[in-house]
C-alpha positions in Angstrom: -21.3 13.8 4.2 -21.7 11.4 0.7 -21.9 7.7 1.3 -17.9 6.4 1.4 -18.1 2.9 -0.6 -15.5 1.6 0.6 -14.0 -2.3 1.4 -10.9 -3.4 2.7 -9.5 -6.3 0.5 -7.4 -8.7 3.3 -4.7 -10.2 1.2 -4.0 -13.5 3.1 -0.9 -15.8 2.6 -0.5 -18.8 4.7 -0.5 -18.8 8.3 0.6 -15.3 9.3 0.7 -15.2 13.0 -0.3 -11.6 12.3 -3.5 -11.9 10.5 -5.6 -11.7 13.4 -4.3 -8.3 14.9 -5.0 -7.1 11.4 -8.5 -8.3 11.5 -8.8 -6.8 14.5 -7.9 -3.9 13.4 -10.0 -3.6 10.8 -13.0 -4.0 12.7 -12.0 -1.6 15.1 -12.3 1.3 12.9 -14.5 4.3 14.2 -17.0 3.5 11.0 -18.3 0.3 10.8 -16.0 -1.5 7.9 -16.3 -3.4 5.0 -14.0 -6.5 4.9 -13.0 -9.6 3.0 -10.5 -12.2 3.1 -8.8 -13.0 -0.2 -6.3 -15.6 -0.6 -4.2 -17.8 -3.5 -3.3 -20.5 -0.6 -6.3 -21.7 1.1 -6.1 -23.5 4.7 -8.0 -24.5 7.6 -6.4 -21.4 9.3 -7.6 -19.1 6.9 -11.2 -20.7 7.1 -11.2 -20.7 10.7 -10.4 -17.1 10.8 -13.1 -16.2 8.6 -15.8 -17.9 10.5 -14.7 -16.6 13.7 -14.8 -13.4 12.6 -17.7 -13.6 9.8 -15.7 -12.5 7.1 -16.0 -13.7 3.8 -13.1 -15.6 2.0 -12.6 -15.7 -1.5 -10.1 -18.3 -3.1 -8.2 -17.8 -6.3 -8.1 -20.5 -8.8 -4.2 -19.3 -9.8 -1.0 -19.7 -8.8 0.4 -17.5 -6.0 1.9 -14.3 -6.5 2.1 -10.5 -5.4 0.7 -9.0 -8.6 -1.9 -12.0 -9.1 -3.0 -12.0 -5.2 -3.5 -8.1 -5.1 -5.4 -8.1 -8.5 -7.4 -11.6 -7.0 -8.1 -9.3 -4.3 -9.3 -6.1 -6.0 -11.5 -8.0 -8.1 -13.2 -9.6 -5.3 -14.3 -6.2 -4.4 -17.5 -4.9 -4.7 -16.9 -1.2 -3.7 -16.2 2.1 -5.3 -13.4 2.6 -3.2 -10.6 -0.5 -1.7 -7.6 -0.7 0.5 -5.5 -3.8 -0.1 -5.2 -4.4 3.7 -1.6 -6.2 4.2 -1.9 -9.6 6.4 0.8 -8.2 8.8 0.0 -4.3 9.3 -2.4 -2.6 11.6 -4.6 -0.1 10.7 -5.2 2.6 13.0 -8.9 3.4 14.4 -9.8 6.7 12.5 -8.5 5.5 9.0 -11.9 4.7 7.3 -13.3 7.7 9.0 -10.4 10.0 7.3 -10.4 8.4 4.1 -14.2 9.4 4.3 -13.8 13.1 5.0 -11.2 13.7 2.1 -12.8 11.8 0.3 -15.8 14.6 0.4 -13.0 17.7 -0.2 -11.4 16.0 -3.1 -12.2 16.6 -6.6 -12.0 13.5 -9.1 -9.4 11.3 -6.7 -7.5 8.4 -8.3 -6.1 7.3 -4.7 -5.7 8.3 -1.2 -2.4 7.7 0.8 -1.5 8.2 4.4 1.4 8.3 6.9 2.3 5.5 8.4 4.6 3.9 11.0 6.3 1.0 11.9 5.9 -2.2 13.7 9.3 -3.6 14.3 8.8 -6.0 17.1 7.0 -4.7 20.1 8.1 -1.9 19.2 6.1 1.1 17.0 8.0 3.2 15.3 7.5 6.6 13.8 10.8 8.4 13.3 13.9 7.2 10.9 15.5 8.0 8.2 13.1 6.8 5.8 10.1 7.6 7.6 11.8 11.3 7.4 13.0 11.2 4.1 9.5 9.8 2.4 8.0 12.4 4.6 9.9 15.1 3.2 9.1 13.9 -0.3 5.0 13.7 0.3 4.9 17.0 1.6 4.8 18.5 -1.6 1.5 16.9 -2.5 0.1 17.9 1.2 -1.1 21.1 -0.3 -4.6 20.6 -1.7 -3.8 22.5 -4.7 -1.8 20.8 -5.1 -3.6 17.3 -5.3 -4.2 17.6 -9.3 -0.7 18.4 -10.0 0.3 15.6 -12.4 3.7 17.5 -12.7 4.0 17.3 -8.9 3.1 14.2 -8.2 5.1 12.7 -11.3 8.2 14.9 -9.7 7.7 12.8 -6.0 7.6 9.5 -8.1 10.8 10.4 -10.1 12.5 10.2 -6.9 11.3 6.9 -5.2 8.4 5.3 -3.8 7.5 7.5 -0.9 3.9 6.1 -1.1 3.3 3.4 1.7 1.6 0.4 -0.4 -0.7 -0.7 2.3 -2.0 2.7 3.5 -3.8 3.4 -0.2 -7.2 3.3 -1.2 -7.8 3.0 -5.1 -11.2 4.5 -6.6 -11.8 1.2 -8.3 -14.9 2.7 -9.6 -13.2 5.6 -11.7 -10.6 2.9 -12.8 -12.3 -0.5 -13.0 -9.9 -1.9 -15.4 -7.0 -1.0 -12.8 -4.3 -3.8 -12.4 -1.2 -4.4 -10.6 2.0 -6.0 -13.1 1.9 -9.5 -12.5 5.5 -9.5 -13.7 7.3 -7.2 -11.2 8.2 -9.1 -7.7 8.8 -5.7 -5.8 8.0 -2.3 -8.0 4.3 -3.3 -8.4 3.6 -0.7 -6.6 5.5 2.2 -7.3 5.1 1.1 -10.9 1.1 1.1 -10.2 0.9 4.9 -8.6 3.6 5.9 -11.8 0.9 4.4 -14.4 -1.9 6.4 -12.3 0.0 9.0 -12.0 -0.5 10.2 -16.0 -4.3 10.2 -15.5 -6.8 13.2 -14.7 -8.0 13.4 -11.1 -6.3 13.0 -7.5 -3.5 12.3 -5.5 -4.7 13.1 -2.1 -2.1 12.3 0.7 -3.2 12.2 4.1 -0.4 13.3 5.9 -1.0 11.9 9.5 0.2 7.7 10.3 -3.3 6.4 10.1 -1.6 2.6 9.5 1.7 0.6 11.1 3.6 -1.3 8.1 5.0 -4.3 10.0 9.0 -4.8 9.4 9.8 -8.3 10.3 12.5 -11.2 8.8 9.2 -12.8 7.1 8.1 -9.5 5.4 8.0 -9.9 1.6 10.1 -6.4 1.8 12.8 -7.9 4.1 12.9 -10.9 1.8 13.1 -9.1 -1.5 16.0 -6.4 0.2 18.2 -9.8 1.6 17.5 -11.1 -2.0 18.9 -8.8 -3.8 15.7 -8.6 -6.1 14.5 -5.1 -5.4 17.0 -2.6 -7.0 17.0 -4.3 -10.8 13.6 -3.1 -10.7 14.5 -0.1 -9.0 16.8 1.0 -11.4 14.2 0.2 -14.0 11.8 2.8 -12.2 14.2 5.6 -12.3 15.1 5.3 -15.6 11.2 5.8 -16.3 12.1 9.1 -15.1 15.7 9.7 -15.6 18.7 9.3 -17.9 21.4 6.5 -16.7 23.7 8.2 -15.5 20.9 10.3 -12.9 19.3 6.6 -12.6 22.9 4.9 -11.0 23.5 8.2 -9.0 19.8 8.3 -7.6 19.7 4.4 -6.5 23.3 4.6 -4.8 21.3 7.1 -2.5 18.3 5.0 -2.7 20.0 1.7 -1.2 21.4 4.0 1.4 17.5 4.8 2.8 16.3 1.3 1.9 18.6 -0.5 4.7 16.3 1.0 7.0 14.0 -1.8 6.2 16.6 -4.5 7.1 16.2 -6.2 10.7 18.8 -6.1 13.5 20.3 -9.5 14.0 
């Protein structure tokens, strides 16, 4: 097996109450991990967390954001290959180890993906209607012929972001001038794998829940669904893809899966 370079890039906002079981996680991987902290909002909670757990912490010099904090935190990075670990989620033990062994059957990857489930409380979830529905959606790039398919993966994309953001690992090295919009508040993302999505190499989806996307009322998600922010640039997506009138009739269905991200009251 080929040497994975891999780190995982802690994006750190605040005082999440999370962080640590993130950490943790991280550092309970079956393969010892690479790890930094990256944050736009330094604090003594942050510092402590880094000493106690001997990790180091790098500190923008701009002003927060999603776009600017992930592309803070990719920079940071020295590493052929980095996860933009999410403060809140959990990574499960075997996802380093994975990422290693596809790594070594893929040909030329842009980005690896996974499964994933849900934190929502104390409670892990991983069945519901958008688990189900983006699962059906990756399954067409679970074939690994069919992991070069720009047509196929394009085809996924046109119908919504069925990639989980915190599950992928970018091969900074193949794309070192890689960056996340730092004008999008939600779509960064989806408009991110859409960009990579037109250039030679790899998809490769890993289609078992190797991470647990937390679902809470402090969730940037949660917070751009009750905001009302996320569809303008949904819409926008589609119509990368699709005339108007498909574009209205695709996020009418696309609101309907998203309110599985809201919280129970």
């Amino acid at each position: 097996m080929s040497e994975f370079s891999h780190v995982f890039a802690l994006c750190a906002y605040k005082e999440s109450p999370y962080l640590e079981e993130c950490i943790l996680s991280l550092k309970g991987q079956t393969t010892e991990a690479n790890i930094l902290i990256a944050t736009s909002t330094p604090n003594a909670y942050l510092k402590d967390m880094a000493e106690k757990f001997d990790i180091p912490l790098y500190v923008s010099g701009r002003e927060s954001g999603i776009g600017r904090d992930w592309n803070f935190a990719l920079s940071c990075a020295q590493a052929d290959f980095v996860t933009i670990a999410h403060q809140d989620d959990v990574y499960l033990p075997e996802y380093l180890e994975k990422l290693a062994a596809y790594n070594n059957r893929a040909k030329n990857p842009i980005l690896f993906f996974t499964d994933y489930g849900e934190l929502r409380g104390n409670k892990t979830v991983y069945e519901n209607q958008l688990l189900y529905v983006k699962r059906r959606i990756n399954a067409f790039l679970k074939p690994r012929a069919f992991w070069g398919s720009r047509f196929m993966r394009n085809r996924t994309l046109s119908v919504g972001s069925a990639i989980c953001c915190p599950s992928v690992c970018i091969n900074k090295k193949a794309f070192p001038d890689f960056r996340f919009s730092e004008t999008m508040s939600c779509d960064l993302d989806w408009d991110a794998w859409s960009r990579l999505a037109k250039k030679k190499g790899s998809f490769v989806y890993l289609p078992e829940p190797l991470m647990l996307h937390r679902i809470h009322e402090g969730s940037e998600t949660t917070n751009q669904l009750e905001g009302g922010k996320r569809f303008a640039e949904d819409y926008e997506m589609f119509r990368r893809y699709w005339p108007s009138p498909i574009a209205k009739m695709l996020m009418r269905r696309y609101v309907k899966g998203a309110q599985s991200n809201e919280i129970e009251k």
